[in-house]
LODO-605137 format. One line per 5 residues: for each residue z, y, x of C-alpha. Coordinates in nm, 4 decimals, always signed. Example, Ala and Ser with C-alpha at 12.3 -4.5 7.8 and 13.67 -1.06 7.14 Angstrom:
LODO-605137
+0.7800:-0.4500:+1.2300 | +0.7140:-0.1060:+1.3670
end
This chain:
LODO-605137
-0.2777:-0.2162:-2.2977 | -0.0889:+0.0660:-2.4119 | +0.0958:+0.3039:-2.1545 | +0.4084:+0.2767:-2.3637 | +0.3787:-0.0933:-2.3827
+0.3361:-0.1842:-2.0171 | +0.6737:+0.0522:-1.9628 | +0.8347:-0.1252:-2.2280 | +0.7654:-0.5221:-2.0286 | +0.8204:-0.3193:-1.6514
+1.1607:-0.1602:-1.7700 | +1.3075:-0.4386:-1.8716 | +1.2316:-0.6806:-1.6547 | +1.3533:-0.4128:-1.3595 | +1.6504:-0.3765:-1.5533
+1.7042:-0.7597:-1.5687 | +1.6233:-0.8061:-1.1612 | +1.8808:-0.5353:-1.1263 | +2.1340:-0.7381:-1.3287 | +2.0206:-1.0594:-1.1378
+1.9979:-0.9466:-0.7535 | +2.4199:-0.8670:-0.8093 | +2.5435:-0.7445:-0.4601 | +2.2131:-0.8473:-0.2834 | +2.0561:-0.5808:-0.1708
+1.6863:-0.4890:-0.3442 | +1.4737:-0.5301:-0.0342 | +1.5719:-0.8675:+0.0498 | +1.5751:-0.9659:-0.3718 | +1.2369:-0.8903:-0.3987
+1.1442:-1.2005:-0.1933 | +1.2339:-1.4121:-0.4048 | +1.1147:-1.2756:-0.7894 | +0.7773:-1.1534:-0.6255 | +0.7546:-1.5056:-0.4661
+0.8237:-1.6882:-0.7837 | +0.5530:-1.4842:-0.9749 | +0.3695:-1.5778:-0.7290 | +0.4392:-1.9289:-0.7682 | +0.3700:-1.9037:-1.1435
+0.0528:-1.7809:-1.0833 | -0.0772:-2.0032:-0.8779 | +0.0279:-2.2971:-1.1055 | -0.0661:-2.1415:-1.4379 | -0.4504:-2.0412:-1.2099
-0.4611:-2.4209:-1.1168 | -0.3594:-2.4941:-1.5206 | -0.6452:-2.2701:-1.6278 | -0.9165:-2.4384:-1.3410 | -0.8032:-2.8050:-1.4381
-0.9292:-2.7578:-1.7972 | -1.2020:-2.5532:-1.7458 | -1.3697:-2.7789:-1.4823 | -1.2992:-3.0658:-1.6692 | -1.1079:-3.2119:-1.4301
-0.8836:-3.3343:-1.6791 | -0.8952:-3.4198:-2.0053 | -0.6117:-3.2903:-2.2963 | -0.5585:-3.5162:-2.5882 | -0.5005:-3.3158:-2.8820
-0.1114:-3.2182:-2.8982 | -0.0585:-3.2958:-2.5328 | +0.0122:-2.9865:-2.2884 | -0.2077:-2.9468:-2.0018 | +0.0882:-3.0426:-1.7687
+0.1725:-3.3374:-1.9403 | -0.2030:-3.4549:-1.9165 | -0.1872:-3.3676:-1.5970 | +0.0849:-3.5843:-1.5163 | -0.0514:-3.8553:-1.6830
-0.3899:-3.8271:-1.5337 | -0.3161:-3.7455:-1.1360 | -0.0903:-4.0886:-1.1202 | +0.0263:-4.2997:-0.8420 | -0.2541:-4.3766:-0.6042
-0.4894:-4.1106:-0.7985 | -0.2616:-3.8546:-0.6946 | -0.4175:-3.7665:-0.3504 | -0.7501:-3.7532:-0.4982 | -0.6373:-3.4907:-0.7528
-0.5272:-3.2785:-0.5074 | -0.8095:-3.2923:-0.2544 | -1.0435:-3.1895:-0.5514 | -0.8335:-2.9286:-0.6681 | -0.7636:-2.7696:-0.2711
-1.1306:-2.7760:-0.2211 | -1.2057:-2.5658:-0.5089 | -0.8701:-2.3463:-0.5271 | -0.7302:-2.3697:-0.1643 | -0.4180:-2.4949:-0.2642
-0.3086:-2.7666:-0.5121 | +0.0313:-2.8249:-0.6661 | +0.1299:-3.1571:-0.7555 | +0.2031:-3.2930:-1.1470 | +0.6087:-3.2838:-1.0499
+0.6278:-2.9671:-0.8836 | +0.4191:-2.7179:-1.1148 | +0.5793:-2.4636:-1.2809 | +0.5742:-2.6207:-1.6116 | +0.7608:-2.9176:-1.4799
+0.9857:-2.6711:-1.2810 | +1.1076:-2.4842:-1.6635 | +1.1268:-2.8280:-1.8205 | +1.4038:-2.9506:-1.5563 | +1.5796:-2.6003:-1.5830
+1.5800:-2.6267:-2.0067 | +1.6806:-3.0144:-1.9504 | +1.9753:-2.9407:-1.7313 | +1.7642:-3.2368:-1.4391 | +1.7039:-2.9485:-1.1829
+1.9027:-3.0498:-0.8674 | +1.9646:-2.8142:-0.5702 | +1.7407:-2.9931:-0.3216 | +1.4400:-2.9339:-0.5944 | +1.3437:-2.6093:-0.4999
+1.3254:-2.6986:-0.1241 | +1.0771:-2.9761:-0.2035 | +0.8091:-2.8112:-0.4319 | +0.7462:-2.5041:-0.1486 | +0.8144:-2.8615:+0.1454
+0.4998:-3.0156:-0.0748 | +0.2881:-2.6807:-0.1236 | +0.3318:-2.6135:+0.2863 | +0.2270:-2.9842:+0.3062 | -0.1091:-2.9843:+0.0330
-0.1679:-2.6150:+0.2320 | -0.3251:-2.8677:+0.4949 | -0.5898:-3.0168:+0.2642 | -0.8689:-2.7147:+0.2811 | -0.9183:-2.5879:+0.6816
-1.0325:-2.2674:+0.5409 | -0.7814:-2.1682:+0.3336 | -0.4402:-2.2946:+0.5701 | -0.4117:-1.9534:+0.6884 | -0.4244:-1.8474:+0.3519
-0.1182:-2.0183:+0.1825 | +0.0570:-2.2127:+0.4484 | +0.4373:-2.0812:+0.4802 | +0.3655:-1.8287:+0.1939 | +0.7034:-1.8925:+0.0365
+0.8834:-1.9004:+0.3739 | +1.0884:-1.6111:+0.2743 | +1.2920:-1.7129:+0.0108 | +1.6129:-1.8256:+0.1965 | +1.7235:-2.0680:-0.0651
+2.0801:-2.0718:+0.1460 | +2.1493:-1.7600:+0.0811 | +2.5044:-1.7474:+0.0200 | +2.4312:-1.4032:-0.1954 | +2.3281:-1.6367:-0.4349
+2.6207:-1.8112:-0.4394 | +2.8995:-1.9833:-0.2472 | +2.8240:-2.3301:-0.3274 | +2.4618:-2.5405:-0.3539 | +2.5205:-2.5778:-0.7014
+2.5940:-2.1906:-0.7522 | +2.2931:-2.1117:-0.5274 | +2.0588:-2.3393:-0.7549 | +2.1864:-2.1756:-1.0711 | +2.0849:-1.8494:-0.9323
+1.7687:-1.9652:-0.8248 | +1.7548:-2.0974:-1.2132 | +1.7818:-1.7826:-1.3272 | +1.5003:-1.6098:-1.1295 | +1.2687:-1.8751:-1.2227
+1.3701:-1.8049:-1.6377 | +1.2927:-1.4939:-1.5356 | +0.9686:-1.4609:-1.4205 | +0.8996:-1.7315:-1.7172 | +0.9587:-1.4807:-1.9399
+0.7354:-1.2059:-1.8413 | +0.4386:-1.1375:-2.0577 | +0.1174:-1.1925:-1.7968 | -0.1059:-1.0615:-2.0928 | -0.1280:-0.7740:-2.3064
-0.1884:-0.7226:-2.6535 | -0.5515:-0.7673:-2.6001 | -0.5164:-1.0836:-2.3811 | -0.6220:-0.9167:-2.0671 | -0.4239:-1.0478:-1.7503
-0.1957:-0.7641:-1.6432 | -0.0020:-0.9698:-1.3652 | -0.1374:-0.7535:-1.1014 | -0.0175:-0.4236:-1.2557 | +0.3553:-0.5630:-1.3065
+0.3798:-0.7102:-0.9658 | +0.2541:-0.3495:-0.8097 | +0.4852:-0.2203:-1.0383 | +0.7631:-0.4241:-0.8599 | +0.6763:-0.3484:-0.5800
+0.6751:+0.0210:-0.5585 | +0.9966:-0.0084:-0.7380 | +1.1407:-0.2074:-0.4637 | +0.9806:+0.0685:-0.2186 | +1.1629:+0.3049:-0.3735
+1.5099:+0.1129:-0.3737 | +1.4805:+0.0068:-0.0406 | +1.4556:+0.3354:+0.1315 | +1.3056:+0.3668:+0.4759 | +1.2139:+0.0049:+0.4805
+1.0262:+0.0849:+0.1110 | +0.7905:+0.3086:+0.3573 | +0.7643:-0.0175:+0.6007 | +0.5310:-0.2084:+0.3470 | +0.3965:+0.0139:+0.0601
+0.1894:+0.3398:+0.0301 | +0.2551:+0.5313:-0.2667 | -0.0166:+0.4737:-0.4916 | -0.1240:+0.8770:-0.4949 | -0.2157:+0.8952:-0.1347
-0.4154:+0.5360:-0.1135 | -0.6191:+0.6570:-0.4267 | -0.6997:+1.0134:-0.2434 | -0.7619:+0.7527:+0.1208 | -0.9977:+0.4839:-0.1351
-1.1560:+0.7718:-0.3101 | -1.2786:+0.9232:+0.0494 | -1.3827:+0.6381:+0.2022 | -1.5597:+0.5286:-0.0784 | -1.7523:+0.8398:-0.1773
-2.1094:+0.8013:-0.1852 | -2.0912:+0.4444:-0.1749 | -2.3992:+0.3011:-0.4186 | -2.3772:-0.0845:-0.5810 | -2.5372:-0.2962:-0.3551
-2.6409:-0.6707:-0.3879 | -2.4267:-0.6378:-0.0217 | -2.0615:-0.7227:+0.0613 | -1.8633:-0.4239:+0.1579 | -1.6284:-0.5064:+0.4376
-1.3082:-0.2823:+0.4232 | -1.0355:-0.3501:+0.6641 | -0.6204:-0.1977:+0.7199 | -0.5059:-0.2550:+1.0455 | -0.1573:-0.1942:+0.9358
-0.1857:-0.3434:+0.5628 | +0.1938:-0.3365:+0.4678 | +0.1815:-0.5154:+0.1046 | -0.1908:-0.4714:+0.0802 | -0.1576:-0.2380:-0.2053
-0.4026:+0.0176:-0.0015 | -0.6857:-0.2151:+0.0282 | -0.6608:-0.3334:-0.3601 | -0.6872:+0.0928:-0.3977 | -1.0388:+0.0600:-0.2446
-1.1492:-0.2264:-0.3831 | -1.0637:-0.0284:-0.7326 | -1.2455:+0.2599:-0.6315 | -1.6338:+0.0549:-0.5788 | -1.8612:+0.0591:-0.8026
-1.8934:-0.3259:-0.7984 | -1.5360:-0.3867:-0.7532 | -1.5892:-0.6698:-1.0302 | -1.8347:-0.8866:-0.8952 | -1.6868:-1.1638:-0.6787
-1.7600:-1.1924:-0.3609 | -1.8787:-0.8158:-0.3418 | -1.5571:-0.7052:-0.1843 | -1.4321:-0.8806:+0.1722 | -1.0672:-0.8057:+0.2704
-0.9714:-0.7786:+0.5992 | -0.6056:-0.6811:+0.6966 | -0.3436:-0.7343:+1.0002 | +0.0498:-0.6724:+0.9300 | +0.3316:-0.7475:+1.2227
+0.6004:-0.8147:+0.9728 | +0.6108:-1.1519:+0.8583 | +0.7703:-1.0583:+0.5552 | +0.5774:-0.8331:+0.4360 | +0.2662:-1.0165:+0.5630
+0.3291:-1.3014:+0.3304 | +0.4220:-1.0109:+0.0798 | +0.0520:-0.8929:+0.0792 | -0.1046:-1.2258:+0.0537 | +0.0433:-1.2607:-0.2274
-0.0276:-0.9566:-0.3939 | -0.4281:-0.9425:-0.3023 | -0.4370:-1.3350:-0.4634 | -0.2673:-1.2061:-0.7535 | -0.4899:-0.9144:-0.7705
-0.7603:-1.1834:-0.7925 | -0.8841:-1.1788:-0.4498 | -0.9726:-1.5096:-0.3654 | -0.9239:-1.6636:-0.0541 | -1.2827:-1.6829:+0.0749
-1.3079:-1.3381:+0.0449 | -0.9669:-1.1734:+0.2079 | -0.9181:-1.2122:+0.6061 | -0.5526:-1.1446:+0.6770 | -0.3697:-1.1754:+1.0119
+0.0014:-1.1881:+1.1199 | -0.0127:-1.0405:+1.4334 | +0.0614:-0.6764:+1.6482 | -0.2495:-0.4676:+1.5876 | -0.1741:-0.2711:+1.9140
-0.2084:-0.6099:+2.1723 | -0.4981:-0.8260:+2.1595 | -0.7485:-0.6958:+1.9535 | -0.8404:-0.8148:+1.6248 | -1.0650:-0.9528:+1.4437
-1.3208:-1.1225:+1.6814 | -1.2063:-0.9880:+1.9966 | -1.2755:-1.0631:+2.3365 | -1.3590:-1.4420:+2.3890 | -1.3535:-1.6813:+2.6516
-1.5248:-1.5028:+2.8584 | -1.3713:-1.1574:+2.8447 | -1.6874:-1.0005:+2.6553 | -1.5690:-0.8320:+2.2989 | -1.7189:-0.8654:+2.0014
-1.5856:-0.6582:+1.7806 | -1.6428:-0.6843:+1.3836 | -1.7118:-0.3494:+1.2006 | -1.6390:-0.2553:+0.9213 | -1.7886:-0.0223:+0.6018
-1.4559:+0.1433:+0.5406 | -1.0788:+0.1486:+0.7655 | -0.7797:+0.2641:+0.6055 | -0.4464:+0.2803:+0.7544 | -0.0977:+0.4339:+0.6960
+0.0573:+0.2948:+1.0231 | +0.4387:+0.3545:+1.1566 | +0.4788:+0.6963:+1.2750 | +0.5045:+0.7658:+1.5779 | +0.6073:+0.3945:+1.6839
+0.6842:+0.2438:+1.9979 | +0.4177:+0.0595:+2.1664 | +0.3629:-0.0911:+2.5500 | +0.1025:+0.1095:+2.6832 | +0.0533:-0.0725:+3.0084
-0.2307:+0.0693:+3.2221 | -0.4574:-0.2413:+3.1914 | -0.5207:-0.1034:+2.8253 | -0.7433:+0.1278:+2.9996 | -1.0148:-0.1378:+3.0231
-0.9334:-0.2396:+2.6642 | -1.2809:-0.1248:+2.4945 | -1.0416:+0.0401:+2.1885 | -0.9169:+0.2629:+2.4381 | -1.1664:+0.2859:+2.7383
-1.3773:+0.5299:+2.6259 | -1.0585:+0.8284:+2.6221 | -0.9527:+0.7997:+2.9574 | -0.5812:+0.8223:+2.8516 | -0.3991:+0.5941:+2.6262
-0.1167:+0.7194:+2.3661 | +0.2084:+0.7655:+2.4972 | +0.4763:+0.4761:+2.4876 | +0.7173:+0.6544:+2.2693 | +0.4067:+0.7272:+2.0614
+0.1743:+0.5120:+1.9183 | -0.0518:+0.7157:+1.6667 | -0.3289:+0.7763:+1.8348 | -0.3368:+0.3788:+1.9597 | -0.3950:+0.3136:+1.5895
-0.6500:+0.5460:+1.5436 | -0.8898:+0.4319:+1.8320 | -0.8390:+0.0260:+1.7231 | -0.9258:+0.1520:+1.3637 | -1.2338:+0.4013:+1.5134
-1.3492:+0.0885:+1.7089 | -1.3494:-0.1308:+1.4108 | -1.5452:+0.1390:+1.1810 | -1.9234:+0.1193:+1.1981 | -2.1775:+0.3386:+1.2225
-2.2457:+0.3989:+0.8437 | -1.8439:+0.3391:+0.7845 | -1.5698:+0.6059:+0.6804 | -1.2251:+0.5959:+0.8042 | -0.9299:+0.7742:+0.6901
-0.5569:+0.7212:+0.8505 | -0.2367:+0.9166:+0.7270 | +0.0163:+1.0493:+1.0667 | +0.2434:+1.2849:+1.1165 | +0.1290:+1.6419:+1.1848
+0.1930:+1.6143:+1.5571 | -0.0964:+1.4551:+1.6262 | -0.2756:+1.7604:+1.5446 | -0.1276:+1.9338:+1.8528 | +0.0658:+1.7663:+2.0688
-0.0680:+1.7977:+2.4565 | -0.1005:+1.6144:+2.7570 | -0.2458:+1.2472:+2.7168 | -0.2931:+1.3207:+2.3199 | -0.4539:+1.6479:+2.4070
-0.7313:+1.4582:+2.5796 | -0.7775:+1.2076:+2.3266 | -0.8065:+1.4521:+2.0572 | -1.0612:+1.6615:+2.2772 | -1.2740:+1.3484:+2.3369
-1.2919:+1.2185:+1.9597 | -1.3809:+1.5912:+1.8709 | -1.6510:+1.5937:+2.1392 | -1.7895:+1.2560:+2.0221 | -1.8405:+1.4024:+1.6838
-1.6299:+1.1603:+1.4802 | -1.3666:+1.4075:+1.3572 | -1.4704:+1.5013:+0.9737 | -1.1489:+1.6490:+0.8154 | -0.7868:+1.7121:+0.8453
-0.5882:+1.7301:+0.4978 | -0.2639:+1.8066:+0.5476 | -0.0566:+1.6732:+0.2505 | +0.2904:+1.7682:+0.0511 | +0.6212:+1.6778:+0.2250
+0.8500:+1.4417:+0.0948 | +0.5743:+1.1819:-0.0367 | +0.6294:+0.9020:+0.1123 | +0.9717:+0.6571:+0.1281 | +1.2235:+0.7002:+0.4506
+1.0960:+0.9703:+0.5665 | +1.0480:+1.3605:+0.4283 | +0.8094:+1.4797:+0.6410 | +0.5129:+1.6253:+0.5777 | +0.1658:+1.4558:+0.7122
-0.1969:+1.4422:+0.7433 | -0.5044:+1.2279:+0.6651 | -0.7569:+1.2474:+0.9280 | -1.1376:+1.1523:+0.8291 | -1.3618:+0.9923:+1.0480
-1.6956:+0.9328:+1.0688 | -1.9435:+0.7935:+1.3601 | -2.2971:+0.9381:+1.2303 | -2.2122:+1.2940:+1.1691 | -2.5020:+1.4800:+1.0886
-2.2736:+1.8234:+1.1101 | -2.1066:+1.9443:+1.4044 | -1.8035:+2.1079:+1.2006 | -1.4581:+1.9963:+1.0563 | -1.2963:+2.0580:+0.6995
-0.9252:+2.1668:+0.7054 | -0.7470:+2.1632:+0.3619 | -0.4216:+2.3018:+0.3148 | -0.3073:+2.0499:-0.0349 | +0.0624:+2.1341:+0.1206
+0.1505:+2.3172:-0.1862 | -0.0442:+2.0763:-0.4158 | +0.2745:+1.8458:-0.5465 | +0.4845:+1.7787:-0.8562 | +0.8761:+1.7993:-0.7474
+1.0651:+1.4968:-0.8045 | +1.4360:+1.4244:-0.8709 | +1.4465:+1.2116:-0.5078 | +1.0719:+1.1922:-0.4017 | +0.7463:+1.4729:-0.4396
+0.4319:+1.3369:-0.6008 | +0.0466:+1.3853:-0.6051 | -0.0843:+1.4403:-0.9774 | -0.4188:+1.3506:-1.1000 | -0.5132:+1.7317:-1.0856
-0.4035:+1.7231:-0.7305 | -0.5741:+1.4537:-0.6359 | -0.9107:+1.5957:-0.8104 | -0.8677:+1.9028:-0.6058 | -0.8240:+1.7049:-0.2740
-1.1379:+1.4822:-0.3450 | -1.3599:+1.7883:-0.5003 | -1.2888:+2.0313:-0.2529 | -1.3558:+1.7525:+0.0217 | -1.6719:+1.6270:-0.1409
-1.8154:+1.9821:-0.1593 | -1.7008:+2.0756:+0.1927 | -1.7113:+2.4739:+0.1320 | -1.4478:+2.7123:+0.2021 | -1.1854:+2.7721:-0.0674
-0.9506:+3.0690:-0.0284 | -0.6017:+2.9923:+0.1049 | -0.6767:+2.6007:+0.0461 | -0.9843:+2.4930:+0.2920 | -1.1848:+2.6182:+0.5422
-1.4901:+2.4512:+0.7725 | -1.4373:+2.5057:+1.0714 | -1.7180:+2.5263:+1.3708 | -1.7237:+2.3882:+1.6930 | -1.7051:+2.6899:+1.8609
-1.3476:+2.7742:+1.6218 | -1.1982:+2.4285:+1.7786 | -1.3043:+2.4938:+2.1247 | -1.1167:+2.8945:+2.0641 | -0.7960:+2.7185:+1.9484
-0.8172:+2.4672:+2.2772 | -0.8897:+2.1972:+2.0364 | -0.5451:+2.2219:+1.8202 | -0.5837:+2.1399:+1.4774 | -0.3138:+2.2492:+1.3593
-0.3831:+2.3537:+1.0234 | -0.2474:+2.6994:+0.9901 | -0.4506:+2.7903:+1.2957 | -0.7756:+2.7540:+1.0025 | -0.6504:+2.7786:+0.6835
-0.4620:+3.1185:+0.6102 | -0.2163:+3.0643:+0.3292 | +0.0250:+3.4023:+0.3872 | +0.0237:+3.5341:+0.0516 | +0.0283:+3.9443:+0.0675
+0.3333:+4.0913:-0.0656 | +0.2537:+4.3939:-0.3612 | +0.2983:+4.7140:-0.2287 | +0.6209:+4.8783:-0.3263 | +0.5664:+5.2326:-0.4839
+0.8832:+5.4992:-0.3388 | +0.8346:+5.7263:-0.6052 | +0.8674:+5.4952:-0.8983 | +1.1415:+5.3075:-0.7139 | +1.3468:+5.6544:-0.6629
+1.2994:+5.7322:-1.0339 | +1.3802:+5.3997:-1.1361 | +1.6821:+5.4411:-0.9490 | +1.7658:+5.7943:-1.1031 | +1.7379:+5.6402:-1.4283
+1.9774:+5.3635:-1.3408 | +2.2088:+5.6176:-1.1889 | +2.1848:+5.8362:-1.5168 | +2.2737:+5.5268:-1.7542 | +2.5518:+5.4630:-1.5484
+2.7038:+5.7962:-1.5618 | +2.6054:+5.7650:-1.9873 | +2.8182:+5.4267:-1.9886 | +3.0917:+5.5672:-1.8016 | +3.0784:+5.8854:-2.0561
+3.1019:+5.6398:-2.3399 | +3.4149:+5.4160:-2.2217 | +3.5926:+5.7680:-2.1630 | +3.5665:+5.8776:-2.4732 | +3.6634:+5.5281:-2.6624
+3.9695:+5.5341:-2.4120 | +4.0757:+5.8967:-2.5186 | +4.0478:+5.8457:-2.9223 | +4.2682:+5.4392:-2.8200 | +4.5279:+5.6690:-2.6083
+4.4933:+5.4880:-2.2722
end
């Protein structure tokens, strides 16, 4: 698909959500388009496995929903959709797909209480497959169909809702080549809402620069395997991040190569990324996500009944968690095996280095990890201060980039990706400066493909690069009292030219002498006028 095309279907159908949303605010809109594309997809998916399986047959000139219909009757009904949830992990009934949903809309039948029942019945068939409730059950819990920003009355809600739905049914989910571009336009929407939505855009999506340059590190060196590579977010917003890595392997396309796994506190945007990962293709045996607060009991495969952890590792952890957030660091965390090993747990008032010991704990041996945080974690002191000294004396530090300001939504700040690794073969640590490595925006800075190049190659190499990387030795840290702040490694102070007296004095002569010309010349032209 063109470049030109794809902005052609995304601008348009942004500029018809604007027109649609009307005085409801973009962050709260994009539950309910995002969840009807949703919605579409899974009914069109179930469409495309019903034929394809033979599950059903299609008399010539019949549509698949009508066969459908005709097929999964009555007392057959149940039977349909145990076959189809054991296959699919969901099934949709003959009345509530999204064929049957347009039909009603185009035949003026739809009737307020409609839209309540098809996501009542999907919650409801969500039962049928054990392994996938977690998967799809309460999905579509977000769209508050009595909304009165939809409308005053049922009726006016229900119109709105209408309109959505005609919507979504219009978008092209193919290009010109018949490849399925649904993923692109729903990441498109949703860095779009990101960007709308301010400092609650930063709450659930990564801009798509900094995941590549996190996927491209923790991928690097990776080789196809017949294996499953296990990556995991701890803080998985949208899951837009972990869809970056899964891009970024070399067998990326095989199913079942890729598992995953990914925790998010926000319900919202929890149900936000399952979503977006199905509609990316992921299918549900192979993504492990979890509504829950990644800072209390751990997760996955914690402690069990008996208090002993197991803990499940993973080949690759990425995270862009809250800055500096809030968390309860009660002292019983101390014999939490995240934190154990530190002696000292993150302050309350500041949770960053909480997330990167549940993210270390969860990386294994083989594994790399990279997390984006605020510069302050480079140098604060006291509890952090002995953190940082103990994860640099374990050897699992591998680089510091420090990265543009300005990049990310709600917040302008600048910050850093910190690499870890648990089976360092070196004892030293790459700093790169990519501060100055940016593309100025009209509201927002952003990461070009050369910049990202630079980042990657100059990380991948791991040599010194004047004013833009250094490697650092032990015995540098251990002189700087283990602050890594960057400057302290990296020298960027670009030498002023040396300004020559001489030339400056005779420049100034000269100026002085045209002057004196110029006033000369305006005397003279005043005399002959008689002024």
């Amino acid at each position: 698909m063109s470049e030109n095309t794809f902005q052609t279907i995304t601008s348009k159908l942004w500029a018809m959500a604007n027109e649609l949303r009307g005085n409801m605010d973009a962050n709260e809109f994009k539950n309910y388009i995002l969840a009807f594309m949703f919605y579409r997809y899974l009914s069109e998916h179930q469409e495309n496995y019903l034929v394809t399986n033979n599950v059903i047959d299609v008399p010539e000139g019949m549509t698949v929903n009508d066969a459908y219909k005709e097929e999964a009757d009555g007392e057959d009904l149940a039977d349909y959709l145990e076959d189809i949830s054991s296959s699919l992990g969901y099934a949709i009934a003959p009345d509530d797909t999204w064929a049957t949903l347009n039909a009603k809309i185009d035949n003026s039948e739809i009737i307020p209480s409609d839209y309540q029942t098809i996501f009542d019945n999907f919650n409801k068939n969500a039962e049928l497959n054990a392994e996938a409730i977690q998967d799809f059950r309460g999905v579509f819990n977000d769209i508050n169909l009595g909304d009165s920003r939809l409308g005053s009355s049922t009726t006016a809600r229900a119109k709105s809702l209408n309109n959505i739905v005609k919507l979504v049914n219009g978008i092209e989910f193919k290009d010109e080549n018949g490849r399925d571009i649904l993923g692109e336009i729903y990441e498109y929407l949703i860095g779009q809402f990101a960007a709308t939505a301010g400092k609650k855009g930063g709450e659930f999506y990564t801009p798509h620069e900094v995941s590549k340059i996190l996927a491209k590190i923790v991928t690097n060196g990776v080789k196809e395997s017949d294996e499953a590579f296990a990556v995991y977010d701890p803080t998985m917003g949208s899951g837009s991040l972990l869809l970056t890595v899964g891009n970024e392997l070399p067998h990326d396309a095989r199913s079942g190569a890729i598992k995953y796994y990914g925790q998010e506190l926000n319900t919202t945007t929890y149900n936000l990324a399952r979503m977006n990962l199905m509609m990316h293709d992921v299918t549900y045996s192979n993504m492990t996500l979890n509504n829950a607060d990644t800072l209390e009991s751990d997760w996955p495969d914690g402690p069990d009944e008996k208090g002993i952890d197991h803990p499940r590792s993973f080949d690759a952890v990425v995270a862009n968690p809250p800055y500096s957030a809030k968390w309860d660091n009660d002292k019983t965390k101390l014999k939490d095996p995240r934190f154990s090993d530190y002696g000292k747990l993150a302050p309350a008032s500041k949770a960053d280095y909480a997330f990167i010991l549940h993210s270390l704990y969860h990386l294994n041996n083989d594994g790399t990890m990279a997390i984006v945080l605020p510069h302050g974690v480079l140098f604060r002191g006291a509890a952090e201060a002995t953190i940082r000294q103990t994860l640099i004396e374990k050897n699992y530090l591998d680089a510091v980039i420090g990265l543009p300001a300005n990049l990310f939504y709600g917040t302008s700040i600048p910050t850093t990706i910190l690499v870890f690794k648990k089976n360092r073969k070196n004892k030293d640590i790459l700093f790169i400066d990519a501060s100055k490595e940016f593309e100025k925006g009209k509201n927002q800075n952003t990461l070009t493909e050369e910049n990202i190049n630079k980042i990657i190659s100059t990380y991948e190499k791991r040599e010194d690069v004047d004013k833009f990387a250094h490697v650092a030795t032990l015995d540098e840290i251990k002189e700087n009292d283990y602050n890594l702040n960057i400057p302290r490694y990296v020298d960027t102070f670009e030498e002023e030219e040396l300004v020559d007296l001489q030339e400056v004095k005779k420049m100034l002569a000269q100026d002085d002498a045209d002057i004196k010309k110029l006033e000369a010349e305006i005397a003279e032209q005043l005399k002959i006028l008689g002024v």
